[in-house]
C-alpha positions as CSV (number, residue, x, y, z in Angstrom):
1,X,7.9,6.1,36.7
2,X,9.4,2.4,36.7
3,X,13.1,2.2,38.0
4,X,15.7,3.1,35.6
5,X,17.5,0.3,33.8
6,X,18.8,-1.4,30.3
7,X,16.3,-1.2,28.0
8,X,16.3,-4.8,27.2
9,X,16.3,-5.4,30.9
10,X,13.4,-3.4,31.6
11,X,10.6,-6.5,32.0
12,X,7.7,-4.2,31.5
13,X,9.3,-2.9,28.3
14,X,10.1,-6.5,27.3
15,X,6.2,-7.5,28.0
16,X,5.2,-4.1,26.1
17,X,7.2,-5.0,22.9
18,X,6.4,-8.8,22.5
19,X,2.4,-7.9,22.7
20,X,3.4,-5.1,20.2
21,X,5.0,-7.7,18.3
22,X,1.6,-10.2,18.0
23,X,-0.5,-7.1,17.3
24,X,1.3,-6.2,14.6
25,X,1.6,-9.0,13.0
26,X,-2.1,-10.3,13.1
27,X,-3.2,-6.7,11.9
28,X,-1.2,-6.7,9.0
29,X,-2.6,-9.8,8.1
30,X,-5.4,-8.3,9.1
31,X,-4.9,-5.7,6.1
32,X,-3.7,-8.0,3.8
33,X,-5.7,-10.6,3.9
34,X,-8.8,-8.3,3.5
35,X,-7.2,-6.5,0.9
36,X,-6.7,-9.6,-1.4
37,X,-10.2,-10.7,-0.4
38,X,-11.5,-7.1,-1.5
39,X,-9.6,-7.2,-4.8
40,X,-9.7,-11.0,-5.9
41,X,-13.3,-11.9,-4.2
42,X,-15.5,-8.8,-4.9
43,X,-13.0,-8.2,-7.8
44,X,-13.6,-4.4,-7.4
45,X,-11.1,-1.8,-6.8
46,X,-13.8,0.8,-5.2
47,X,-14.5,-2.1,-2.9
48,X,-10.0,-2.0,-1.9
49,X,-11.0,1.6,-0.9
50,X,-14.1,1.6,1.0
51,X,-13.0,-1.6,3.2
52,X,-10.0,1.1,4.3
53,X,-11.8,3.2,4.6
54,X,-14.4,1.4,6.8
55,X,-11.2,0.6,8.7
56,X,-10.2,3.9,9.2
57,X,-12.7,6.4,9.2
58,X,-14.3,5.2,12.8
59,X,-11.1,5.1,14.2
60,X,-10.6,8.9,13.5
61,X,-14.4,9.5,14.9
62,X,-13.3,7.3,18.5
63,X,-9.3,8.8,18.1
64,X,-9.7,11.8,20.4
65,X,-11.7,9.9,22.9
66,X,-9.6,7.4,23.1
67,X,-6.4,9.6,24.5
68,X,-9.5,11.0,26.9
69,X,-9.3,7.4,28.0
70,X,-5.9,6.4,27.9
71,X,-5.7,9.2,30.6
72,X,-8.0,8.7,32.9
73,X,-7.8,4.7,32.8
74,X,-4.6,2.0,33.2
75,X,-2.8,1.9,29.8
76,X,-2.5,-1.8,30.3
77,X,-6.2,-2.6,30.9
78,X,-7.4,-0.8,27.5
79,X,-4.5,-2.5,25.5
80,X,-5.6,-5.8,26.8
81,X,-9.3,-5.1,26.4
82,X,-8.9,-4.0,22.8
83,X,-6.8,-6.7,22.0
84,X,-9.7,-9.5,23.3
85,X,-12.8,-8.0,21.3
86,X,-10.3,-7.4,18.3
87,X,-9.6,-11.4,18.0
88,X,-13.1,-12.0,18.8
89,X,-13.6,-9.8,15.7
90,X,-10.9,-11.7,13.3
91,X,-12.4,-14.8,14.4
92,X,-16.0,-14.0,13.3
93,X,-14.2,-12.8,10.1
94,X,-12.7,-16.5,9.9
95,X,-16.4,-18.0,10.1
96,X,-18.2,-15.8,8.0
97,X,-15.4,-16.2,4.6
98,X,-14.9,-20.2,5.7
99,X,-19.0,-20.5,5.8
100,X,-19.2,-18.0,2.3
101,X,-21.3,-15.0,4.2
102,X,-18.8,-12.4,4.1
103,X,-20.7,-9.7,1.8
104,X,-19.1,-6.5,1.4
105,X,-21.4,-5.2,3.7
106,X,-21.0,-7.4,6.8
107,X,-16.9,-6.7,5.7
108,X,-17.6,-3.2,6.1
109,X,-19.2,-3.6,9.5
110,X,-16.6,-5.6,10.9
111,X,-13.7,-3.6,9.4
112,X,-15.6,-0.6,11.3
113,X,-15.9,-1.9,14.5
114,X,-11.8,-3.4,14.4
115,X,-10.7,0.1,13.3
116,X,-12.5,1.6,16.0
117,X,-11.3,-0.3,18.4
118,X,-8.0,0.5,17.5
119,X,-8.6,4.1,18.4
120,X,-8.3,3.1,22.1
121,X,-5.1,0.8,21.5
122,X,-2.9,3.3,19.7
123,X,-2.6,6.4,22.2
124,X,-2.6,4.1,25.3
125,X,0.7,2.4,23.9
126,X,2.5,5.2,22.7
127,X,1.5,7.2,25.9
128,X,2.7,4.2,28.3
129,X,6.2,4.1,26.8
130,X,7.2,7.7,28.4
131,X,5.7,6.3,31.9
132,X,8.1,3.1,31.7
133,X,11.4,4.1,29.7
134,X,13.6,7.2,31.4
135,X,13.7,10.6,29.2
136,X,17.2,9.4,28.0
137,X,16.0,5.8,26.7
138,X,13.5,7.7,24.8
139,X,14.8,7.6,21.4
140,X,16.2,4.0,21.7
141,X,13.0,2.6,23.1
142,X,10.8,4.5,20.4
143,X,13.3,3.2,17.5
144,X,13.2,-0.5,19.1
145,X,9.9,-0.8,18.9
146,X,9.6,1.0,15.7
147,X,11.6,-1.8,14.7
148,X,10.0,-4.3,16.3
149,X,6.8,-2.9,14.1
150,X,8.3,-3.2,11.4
151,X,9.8,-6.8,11.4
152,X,6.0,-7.7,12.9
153,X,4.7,-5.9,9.6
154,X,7.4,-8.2,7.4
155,X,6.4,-11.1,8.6
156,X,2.5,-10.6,8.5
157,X,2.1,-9.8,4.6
158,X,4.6,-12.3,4.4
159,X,2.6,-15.1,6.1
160,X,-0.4,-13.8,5.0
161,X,0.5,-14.9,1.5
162,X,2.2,-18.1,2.3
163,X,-1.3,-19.0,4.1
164,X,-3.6,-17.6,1.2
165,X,-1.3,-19.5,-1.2
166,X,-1.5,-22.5,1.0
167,X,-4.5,-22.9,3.4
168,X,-7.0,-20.3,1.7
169,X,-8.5,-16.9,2.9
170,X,-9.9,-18.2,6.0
171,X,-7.0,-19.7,7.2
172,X,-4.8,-16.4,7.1
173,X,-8.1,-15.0,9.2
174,X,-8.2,-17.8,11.9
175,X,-4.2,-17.2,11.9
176,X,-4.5,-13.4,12.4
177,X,-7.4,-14.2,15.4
178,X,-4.0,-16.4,17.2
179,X,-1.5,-13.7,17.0
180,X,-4.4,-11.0,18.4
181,X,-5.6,-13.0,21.1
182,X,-1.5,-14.2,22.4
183,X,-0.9,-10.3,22.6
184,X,-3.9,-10.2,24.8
185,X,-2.1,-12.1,26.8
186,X,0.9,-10.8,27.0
187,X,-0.3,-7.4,27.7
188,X,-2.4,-8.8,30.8
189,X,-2.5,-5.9,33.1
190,X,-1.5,-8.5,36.3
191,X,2.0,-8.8,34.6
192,X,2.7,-5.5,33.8
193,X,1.7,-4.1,37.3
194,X,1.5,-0.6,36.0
195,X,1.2,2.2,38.7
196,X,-2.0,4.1,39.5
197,X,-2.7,6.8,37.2
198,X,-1.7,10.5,38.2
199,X,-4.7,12.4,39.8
200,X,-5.7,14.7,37.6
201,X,-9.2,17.4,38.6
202,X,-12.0,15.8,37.7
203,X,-14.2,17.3,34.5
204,X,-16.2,16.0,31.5
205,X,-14.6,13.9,28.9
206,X,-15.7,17.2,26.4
207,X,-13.1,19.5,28.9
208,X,-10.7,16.7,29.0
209,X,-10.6,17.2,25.2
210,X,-10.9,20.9,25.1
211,X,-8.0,20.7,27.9
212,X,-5.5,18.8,25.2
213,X,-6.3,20.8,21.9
214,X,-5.7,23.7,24.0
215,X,-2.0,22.1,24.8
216,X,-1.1,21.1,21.2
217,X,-2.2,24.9,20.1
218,X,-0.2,26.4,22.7
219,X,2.8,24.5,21.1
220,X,4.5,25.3,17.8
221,X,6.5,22.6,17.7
222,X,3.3,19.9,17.6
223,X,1.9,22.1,15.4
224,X,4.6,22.1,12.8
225,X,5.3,18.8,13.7
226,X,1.4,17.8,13.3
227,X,1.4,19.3,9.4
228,X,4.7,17.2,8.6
229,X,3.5,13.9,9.6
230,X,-0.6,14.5,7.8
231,X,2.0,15.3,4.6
232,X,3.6,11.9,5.1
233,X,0.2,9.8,5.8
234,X,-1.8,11.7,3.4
235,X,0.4,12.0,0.5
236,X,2.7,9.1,1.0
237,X,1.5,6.2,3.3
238,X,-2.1,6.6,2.9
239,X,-2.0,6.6,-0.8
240,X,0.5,3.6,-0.8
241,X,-1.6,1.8,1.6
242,X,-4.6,1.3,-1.4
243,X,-2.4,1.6,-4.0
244,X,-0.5,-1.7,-4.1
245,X,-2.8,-4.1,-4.1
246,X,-4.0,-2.1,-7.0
247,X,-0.4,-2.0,-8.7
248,X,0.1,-5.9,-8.0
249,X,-3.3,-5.8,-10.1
250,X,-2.4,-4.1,-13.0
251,X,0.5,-5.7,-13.3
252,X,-0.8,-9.1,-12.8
253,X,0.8,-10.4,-9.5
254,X,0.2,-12.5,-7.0
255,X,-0.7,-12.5,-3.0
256,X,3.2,-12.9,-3.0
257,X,3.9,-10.1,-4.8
258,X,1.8,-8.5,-2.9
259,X,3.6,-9.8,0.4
260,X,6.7,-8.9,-1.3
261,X,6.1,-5.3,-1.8
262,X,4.4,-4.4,2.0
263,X,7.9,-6.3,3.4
264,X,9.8,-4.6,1.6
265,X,7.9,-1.2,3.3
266,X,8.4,-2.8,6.4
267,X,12.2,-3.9,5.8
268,X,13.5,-0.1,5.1
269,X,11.4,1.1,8.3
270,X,13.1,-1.6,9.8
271,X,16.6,-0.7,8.7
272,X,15.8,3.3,9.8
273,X,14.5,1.8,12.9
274,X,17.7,0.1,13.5
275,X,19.8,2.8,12.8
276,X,18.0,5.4,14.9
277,X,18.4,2.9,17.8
278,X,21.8,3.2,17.9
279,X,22.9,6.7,17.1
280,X,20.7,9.1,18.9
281,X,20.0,12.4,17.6
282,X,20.5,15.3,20.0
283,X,20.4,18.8,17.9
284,X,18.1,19.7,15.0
285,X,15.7,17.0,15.0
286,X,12.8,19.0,13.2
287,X,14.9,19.5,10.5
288,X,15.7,15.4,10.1
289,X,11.8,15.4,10.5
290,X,11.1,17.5,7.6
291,X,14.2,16.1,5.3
292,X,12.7,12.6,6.0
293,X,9.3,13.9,4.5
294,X,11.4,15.3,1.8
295,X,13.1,12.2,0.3
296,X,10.0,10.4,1.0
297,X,7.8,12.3,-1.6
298,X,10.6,12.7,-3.9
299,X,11.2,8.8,-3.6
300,X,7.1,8.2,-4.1
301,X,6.7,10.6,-7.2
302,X,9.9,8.3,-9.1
303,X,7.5,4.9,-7.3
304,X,5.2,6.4,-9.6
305,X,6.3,6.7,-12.9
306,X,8.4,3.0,-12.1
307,X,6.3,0.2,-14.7
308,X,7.7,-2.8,-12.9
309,X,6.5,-5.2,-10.0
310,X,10.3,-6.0,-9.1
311,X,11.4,-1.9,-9.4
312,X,8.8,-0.9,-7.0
313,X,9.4,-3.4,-4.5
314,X,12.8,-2.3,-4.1
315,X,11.5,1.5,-4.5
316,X,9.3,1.0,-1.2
317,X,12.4,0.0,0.8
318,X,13.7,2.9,0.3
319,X,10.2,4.8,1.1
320,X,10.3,3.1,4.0
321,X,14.0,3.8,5.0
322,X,13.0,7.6,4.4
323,X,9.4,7.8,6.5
324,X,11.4,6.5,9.8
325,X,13.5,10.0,9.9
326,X,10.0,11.8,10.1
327,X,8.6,9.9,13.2
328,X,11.0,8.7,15.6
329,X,12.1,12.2,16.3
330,X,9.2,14.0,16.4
331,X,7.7,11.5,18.8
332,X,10.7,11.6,20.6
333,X,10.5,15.3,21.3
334,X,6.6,15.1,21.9
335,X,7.1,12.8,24.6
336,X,10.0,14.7,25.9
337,X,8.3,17.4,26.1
338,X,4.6,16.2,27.4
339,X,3.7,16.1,30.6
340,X,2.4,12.3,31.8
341,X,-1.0,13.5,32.8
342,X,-2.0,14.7,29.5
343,X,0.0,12.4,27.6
344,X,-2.7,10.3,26.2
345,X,-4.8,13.0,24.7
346,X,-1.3,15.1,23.0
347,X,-0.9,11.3,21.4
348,X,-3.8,10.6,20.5
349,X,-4.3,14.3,18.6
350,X,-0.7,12.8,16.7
351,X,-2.7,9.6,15.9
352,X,-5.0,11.5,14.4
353,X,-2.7,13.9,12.2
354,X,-1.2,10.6,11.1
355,X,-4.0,8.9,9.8
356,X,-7.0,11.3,9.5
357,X,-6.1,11.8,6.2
358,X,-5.9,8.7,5.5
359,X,-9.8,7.9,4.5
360,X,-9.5,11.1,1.7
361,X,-6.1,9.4,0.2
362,X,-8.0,5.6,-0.2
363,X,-11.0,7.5,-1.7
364,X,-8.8,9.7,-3.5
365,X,-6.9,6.9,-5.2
366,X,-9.6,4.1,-5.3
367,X,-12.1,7.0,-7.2
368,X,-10.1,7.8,-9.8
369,X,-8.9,4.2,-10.7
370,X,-12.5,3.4,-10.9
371,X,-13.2,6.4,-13.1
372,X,-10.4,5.0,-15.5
373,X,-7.5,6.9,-14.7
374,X,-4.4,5.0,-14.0
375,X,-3.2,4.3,-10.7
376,X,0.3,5.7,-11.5
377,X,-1.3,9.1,-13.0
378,X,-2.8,9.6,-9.3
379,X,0.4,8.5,-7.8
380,X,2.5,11.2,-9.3
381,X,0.1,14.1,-8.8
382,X,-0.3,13.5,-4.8
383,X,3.5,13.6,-5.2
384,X,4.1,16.9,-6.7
385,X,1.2,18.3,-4.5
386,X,2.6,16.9,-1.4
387,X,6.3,17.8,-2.3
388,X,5.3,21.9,-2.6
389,X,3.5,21.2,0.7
390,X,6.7,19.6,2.3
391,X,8.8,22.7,0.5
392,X,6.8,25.3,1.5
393,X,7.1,23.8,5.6
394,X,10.7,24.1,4.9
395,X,11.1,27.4,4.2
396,X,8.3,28.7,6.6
397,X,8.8,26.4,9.6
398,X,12.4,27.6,10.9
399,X,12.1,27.6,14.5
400,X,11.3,23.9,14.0
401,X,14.4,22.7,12.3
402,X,16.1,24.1,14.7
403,X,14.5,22.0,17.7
């Protein structure tokens, strides 16, 4: 454990959160650029859903493994490692549409091999934040750089759109490959001089797994808390993900309106943020976690039924404002109550709760828009699904609020 000391004079912290801050921002280019490319290019909405899917579904596949790894390896050196190949793989992205070769299928490939990359990145971050940030900077250091993920994830749709508008596809690509490749730098494992990892009995990376599912089970809590947040990404987040570069469709927008509405996502996650940075919640924080999920599908079922590109913008702010309450606390408490050793694979089994769903909700939504049913119709019945899921962990789960 790094010495105790202000947050914002913490320099490994400071390091951490200005390579989050790249990352971020090149990946939602990243997912904006290819999702204009899918939607305006290949002029297909199946195609919006399989490249998300292409994105996401290795990721889930390399997700347990990679908190396997995140244990037994520097946190720094697998961030930093990720981060090169991943620009390597926005640049060849950058050649292929500036040269006209990028087929769906070589888009698919490449979105594969990012997504599974990112596998490795996720659970070594979240995992090194407990190992440089004191138990009582917990909740401030996770909202910080929650916010700091969300301003990154304003500004990329953001400049994603000014560039398409501007320069072209290939230019938001080459600009994506820049903000990768400076948080490789940043997160160069000489700066951060992390300390050696714990010693931990050596086994196969198959009982290393075993050893962490065996953890979370024991735990009702990460259970509980594991079912909340596939609600939110399954019924909410993932479904929104595919779905507004479909709505910006239908209603005949524009990659600014489709900047607009991911930063306005980003702009109430960064208000939550903001807010949960500087009041810290000490009693009943499963409870704020399940109210959170609450307002969220409540909020997304109105999203919905809303006909107008200027209502839902403002309707995602709000979304956004809501999802914040269901993950800063429970990864608060997680890492609270995780032992460092096996850090890496509890967060990387949370990774996966949050986006394993994720694949079925952009099939889910891209399948039935290309069957002929309106986006909005599929919209409202994840809602109501997902809201007597989030109603029935209410009543059930009440060891949990009370945490």
């Amino acid at each position: 454990m790094y010495e105790s000391k202000p947050l914002l004079r913490n320099r490994i912290f400071i390091l951490l959160l200005i390579a989050g801050i790249f990352a971020v921002v090149g990946f939602s280019m990243f997912l904006t650029t290819v999702s204009w490319y899918a939607i305006s290019e290949m002029d297909s909405a199946a195609a919006v859903g399989l490249v998300l899917m292409a994105a996401t579904i290795p990721r889930l596949v390399m997700m347990m493994f990679g908190g396997v790894v995140a244990d037994k390896y520097k946190k720094t050196t697998i961030m930093f490692t990720t981060n090169l190949v991943q620009a390597c793989l926005l640049f060849s992205m950058y050649l292929f549409v500036a040269n006209d070769h990028l087929t769906l299928f070589v888009l698919l490939v490449l979105a594969g091999i990012f997504g599974m990359l990112d596998a490795f990145f996720g659970p070594a971050s979240v995992s090194l934040i407990p190992k440089v940030v004191p138990k009582r900077q917990l909740q401030r250091a996770n909202a910080i750089f929650q916010g700091a993920d969300q301003i990154s994830f304003i500004i990329g749709p953001i400049l994603a759109g000014l560039t398409m508008e501007s320069l072209g596809v290939p230019a938001s690509f080459l600009t994506a490959t820049i903000l990768v490749f400076l948080s490789a730098f940043f997160i160069f494992p000489p700066f951060l001089k992390e300390a050696p990892v714990e010693e931990r009995v050596p086994q196969s990376p198959w009982q290393d797994l075993k050893e962490g599912m065996g953890y979370v089970r024991r735990s009702n809590f990460l259970l509980t808390g594991l079912i909340v947040l596939i609600a939110l990404n399954f019924f909410v987040f993932g479904a929104l993900h595919v779905a507004i570069p479909l709505l910006v469709d239908v209603h005949e927008g524009t990659p600014m309106n489709l900047s607009y509405m991911e930063a306005s996502l980003g702009i109430g996650m960064l208000l939550g943020s903001f807010l949960l940075s500087v009041y810290t919640i000490r009693k009943r924080r499963g409870a704020v976690t399940i109210y959170g999920l609450l307002a969220s599908l409540l909020l997304f079922i109105i999203f919905s039924l809303v006909p107008s590109l200027s209502w839902l913008t403002a309707l995602l702010f709000f979304i956004g404002f809501a999802m914040v309450f269901v993950y800063i606390p429970f990864f608060t408490v997680a890492q609270e109550k995780t032992e460092n050793r096996i850090m890496g694979r509890v967060m990387s089994i949370i990774f996966l709760a949050m986006n394993g769903f994720d694949p079925i909700a952009y099939g889910i939504v891209a399948g039935f828009v290309a069957a002929g049913i309106p986006v909005q119709i599929v919209l409202f019945g994840l809602g109501m699904a997902g809201l007597l899921l989030a109603f029935f962990i209410f009543f059930k789960a009440k060891a949990f609020r009370d945490v």
